[in-house]
DRENDO-1510 file (C-alpha; in Angstrom, 1 decimal, always signed):
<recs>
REC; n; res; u; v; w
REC; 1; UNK; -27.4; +49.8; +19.6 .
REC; 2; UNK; -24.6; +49.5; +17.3 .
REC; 3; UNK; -21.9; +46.7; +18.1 .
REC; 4; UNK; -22.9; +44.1; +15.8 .
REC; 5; UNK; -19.4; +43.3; +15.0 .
REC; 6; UNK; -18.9; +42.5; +19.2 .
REC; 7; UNK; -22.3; +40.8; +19.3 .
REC; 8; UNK; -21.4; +38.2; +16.3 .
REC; 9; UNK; -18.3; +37.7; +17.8 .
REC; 10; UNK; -19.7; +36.7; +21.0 .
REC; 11; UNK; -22.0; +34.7; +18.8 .
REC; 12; UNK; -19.7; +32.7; +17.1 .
REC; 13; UNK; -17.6; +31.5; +19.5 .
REC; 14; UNK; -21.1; +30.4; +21.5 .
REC; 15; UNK; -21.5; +28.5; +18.2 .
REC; 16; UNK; -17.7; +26.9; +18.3 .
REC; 17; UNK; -18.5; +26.5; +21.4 .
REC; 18; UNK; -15.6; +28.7; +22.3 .
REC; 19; UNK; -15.2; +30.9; +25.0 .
REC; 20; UNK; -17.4; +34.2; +24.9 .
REC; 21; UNK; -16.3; +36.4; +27.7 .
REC; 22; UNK; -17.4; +40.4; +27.6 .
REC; 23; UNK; -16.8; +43.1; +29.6 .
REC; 24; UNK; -19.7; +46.0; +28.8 .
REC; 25; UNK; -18.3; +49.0; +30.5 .
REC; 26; UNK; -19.2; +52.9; +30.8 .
REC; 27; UNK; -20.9; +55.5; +32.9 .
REC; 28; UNK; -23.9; +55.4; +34.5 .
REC; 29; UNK; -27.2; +55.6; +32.2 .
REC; 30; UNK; -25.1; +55.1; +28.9 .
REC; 31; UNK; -27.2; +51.2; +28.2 .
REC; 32; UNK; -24.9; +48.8; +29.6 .
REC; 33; UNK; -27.3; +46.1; +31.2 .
REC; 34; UNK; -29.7; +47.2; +27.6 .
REC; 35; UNK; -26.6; +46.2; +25.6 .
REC; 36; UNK; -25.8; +42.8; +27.7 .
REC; 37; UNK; -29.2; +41.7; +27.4 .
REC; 38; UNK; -29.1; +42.6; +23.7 .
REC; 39; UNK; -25.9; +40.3; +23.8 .
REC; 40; UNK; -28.2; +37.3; +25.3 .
REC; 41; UNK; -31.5; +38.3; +23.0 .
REC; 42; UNK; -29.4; +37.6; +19.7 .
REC; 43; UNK; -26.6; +34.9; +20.9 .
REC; 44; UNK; -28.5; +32.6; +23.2 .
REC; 45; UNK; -32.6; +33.1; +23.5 .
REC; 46; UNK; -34.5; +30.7; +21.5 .
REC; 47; UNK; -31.2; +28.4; +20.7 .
REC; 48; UNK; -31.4; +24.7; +21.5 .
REC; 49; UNK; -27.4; +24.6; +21.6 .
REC; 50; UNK; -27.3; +27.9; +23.5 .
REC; 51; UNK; -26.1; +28.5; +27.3 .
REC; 52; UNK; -29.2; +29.0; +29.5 .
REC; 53; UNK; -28.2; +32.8; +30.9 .
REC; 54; UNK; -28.1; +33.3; +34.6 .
REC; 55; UNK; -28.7; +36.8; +35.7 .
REC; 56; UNK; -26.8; +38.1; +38.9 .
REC; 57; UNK; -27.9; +41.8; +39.4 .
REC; 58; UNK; -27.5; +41.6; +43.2 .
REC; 59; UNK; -24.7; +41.0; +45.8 .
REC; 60; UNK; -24.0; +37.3; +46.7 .
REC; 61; UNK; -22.2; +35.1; +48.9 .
REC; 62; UNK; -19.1; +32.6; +47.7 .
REC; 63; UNK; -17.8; +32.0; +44.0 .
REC; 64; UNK; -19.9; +32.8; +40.8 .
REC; 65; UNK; -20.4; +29.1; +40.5 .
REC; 66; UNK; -21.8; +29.1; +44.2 .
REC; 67; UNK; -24.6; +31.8; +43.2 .
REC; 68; UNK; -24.9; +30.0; +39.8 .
REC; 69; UNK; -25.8; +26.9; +41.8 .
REC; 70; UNK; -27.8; +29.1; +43.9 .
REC; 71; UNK; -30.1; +30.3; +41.1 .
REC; 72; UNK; -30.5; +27.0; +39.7 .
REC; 73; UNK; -32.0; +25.6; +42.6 .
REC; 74; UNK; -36.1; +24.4; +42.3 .
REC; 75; UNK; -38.5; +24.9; +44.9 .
REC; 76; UNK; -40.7; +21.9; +45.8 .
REC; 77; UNK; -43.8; +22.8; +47.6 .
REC; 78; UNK; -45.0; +19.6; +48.1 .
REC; 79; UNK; -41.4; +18.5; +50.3 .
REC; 80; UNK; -40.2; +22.2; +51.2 .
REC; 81; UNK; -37.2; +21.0; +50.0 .
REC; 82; UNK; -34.8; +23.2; +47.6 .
REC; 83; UNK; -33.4; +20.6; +44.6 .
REC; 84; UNK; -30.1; +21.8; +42.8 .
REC; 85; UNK; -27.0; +21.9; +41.6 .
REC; 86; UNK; -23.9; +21.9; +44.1 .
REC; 87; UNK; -21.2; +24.8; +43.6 .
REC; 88; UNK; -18.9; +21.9; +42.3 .
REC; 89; UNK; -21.9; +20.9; +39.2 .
REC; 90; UNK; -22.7; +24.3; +38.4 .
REC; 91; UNK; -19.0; +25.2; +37.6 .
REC; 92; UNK; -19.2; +22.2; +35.2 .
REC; 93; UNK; -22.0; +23.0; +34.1 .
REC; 94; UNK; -20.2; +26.0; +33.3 .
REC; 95; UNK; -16.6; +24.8; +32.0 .
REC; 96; UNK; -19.4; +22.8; +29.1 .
REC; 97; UNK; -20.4; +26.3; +28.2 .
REC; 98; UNK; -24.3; +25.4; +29.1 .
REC; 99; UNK; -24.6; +28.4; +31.5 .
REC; 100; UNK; -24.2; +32.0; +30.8 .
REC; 101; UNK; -23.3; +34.2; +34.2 .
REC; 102; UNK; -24.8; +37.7; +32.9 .
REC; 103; UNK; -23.7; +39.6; +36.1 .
REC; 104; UNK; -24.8; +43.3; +35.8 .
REC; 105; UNK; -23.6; +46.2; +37.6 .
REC; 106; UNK; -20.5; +44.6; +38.9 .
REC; 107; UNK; -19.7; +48.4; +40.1 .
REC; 108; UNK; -22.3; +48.5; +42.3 .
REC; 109; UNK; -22.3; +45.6; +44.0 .
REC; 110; UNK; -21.3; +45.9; +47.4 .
REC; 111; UNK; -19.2; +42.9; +48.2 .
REC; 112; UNK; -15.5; +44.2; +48.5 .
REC; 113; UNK; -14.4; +41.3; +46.4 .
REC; 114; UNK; -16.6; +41.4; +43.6 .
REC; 115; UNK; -14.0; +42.0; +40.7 .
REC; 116; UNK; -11.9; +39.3; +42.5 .
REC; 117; UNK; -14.3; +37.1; +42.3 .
REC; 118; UNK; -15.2; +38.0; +38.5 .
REC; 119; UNK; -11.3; +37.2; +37.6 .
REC; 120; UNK; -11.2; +34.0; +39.3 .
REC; 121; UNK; -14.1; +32.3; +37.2 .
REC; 122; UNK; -12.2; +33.7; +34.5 .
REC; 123; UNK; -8.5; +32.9; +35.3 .
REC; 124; UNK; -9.6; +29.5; +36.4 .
REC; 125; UNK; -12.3; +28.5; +33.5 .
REC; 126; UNK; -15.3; +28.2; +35.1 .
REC; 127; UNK; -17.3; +29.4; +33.1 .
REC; 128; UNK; -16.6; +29.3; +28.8 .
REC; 129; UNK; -19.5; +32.1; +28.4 .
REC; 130; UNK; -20.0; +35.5; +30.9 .
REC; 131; UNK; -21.0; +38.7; +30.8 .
REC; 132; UNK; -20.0; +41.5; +32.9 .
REC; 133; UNK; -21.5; +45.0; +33.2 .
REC; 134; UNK; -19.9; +47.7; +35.3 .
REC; 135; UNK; -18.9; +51.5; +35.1 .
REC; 136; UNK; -15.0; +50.7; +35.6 .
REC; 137; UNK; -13.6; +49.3; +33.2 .
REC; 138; UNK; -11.6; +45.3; +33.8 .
REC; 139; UNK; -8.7; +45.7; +35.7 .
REC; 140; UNK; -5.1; +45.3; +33.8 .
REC; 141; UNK; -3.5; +42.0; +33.8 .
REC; 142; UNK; -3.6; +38.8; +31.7 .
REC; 143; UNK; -6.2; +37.5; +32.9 .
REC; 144; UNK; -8.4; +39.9; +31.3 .
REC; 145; UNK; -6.9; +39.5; +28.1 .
REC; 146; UNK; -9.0; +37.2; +27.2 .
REC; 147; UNK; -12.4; +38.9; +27.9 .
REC; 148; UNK; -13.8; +41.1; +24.9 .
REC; 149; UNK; -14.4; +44.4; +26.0 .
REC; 150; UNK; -17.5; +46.7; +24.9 .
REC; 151; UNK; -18.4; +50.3; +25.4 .
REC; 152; UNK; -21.8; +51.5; +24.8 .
REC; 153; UNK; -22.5; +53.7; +21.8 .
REC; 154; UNK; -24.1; +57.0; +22.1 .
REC; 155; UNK; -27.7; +56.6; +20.2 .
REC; 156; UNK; -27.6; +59.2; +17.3 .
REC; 157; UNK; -30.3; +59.9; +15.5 .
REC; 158; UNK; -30.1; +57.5; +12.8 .
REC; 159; UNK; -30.4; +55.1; +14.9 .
REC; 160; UNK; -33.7; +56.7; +17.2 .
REC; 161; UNK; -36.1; +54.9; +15.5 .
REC; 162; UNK; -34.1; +51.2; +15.4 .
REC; 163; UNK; -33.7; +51.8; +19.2 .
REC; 164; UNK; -37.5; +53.2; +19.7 .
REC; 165; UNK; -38.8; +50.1; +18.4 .
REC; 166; UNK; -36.7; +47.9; +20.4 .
REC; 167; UNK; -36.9; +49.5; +23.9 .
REC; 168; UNK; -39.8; +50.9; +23.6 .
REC; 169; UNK; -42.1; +48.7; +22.0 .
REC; 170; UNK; -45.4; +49.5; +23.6 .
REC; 171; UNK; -44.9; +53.0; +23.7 .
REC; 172; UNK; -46.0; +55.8; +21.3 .
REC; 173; UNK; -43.1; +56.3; +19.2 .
REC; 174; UNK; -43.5; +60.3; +19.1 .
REC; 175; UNK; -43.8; +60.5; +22.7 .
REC; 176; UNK; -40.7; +58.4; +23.6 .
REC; 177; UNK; -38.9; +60.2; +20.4 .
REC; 178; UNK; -40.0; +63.8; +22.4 .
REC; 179; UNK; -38.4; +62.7; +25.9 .
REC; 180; UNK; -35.3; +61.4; +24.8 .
REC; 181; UNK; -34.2; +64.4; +22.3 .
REC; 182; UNK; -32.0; +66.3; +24.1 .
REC; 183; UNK; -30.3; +62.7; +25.1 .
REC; 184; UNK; -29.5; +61.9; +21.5 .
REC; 185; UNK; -26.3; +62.8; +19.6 .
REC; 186; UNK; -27.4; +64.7; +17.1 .
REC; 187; UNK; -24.7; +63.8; +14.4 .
</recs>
């Protein structure tokens, strides 16, 4: 997928325990949501010290940290009840860096405020790590200054049998290699 540079930066701050903030953005079909979850594969799975990721790849109601919250909720069958944390705990959960908003396809969501509500949990710090897919790319201002911004690579052929094995594991590699020709830079 390329963007290994991006990827260990995104990494390392993790590891600092800085903040690691990315904005994956492109046309439609180009591997942004592939390249975000390649982002959480290699910085966060399987690491004790990591942020646990939090996908939001639907429309939602309130702040980040109110559908963070949302998502962390348990279901008890034996009560019925729903066992949490509040908006309030998951944005510290956040400002510790222990959660990882991945929220895909910003662009499509239809909430009128979504970007809005993308630049407040960055210009106020709720959250150290995020990342952000969407076909536009961040809006200007300072706030988004601080947010590392990615564009998906074209795969070239060079690269066809690296990506093969990753996306398409259980596949035959000939016949995935025959469908996705013409798709391919051929450079």
């Amino acid at each position: 997928l390329g963007h290994d540079q991006a990827i260990q930066t995104f990494a390392a701050a993790i590891d600092s325990r800085g903040r690691a903030l990315c904005w994956i953005d492109g046309v439609g079909g180009t591997g942004k949501s592939a390249l975000a979850f390649e982002f959480v594969r290699r910085t966060v799975l399987g690491k004790s010290h990591a942020p646990v990721p939090v996908l939001m790849d639907e429309d939602w109601d309130g702040s980040v940290a109110a559908e963070v919250a949302r998502q962390l909720r348990l279901f008890d069958p034996r009560s019925d009840a729903k066992r949490g944390p509040t908006e309030v705990m998951a944005r510290t959960l956040g400002v510790m860096g222990l959660v990882c908003p991945v929220v895909d396809s910003l662009s499509e969501r239809g909430m009128a405020d979504a970007v809005e509500r993308i630049r407040a949990a960055v210009r106020d710090g709720d959250f150290r790590h995020m990342l952000v897919t969407s076909r536009a790319k961040p809006p200007e201002g300072a706030t988004w200054e601080r947010v590392q911004r990615v564009s998906p690579l074209p795969v070239m052929k060079d690269h066809l049998p690296a990506f093969i094995a990753a996306y398409a594991k259980d596949a035959d590699a000939g016949v995935v290699n025959e469908r996705i020709a013409s798709l391919v830079n051929s450079q």
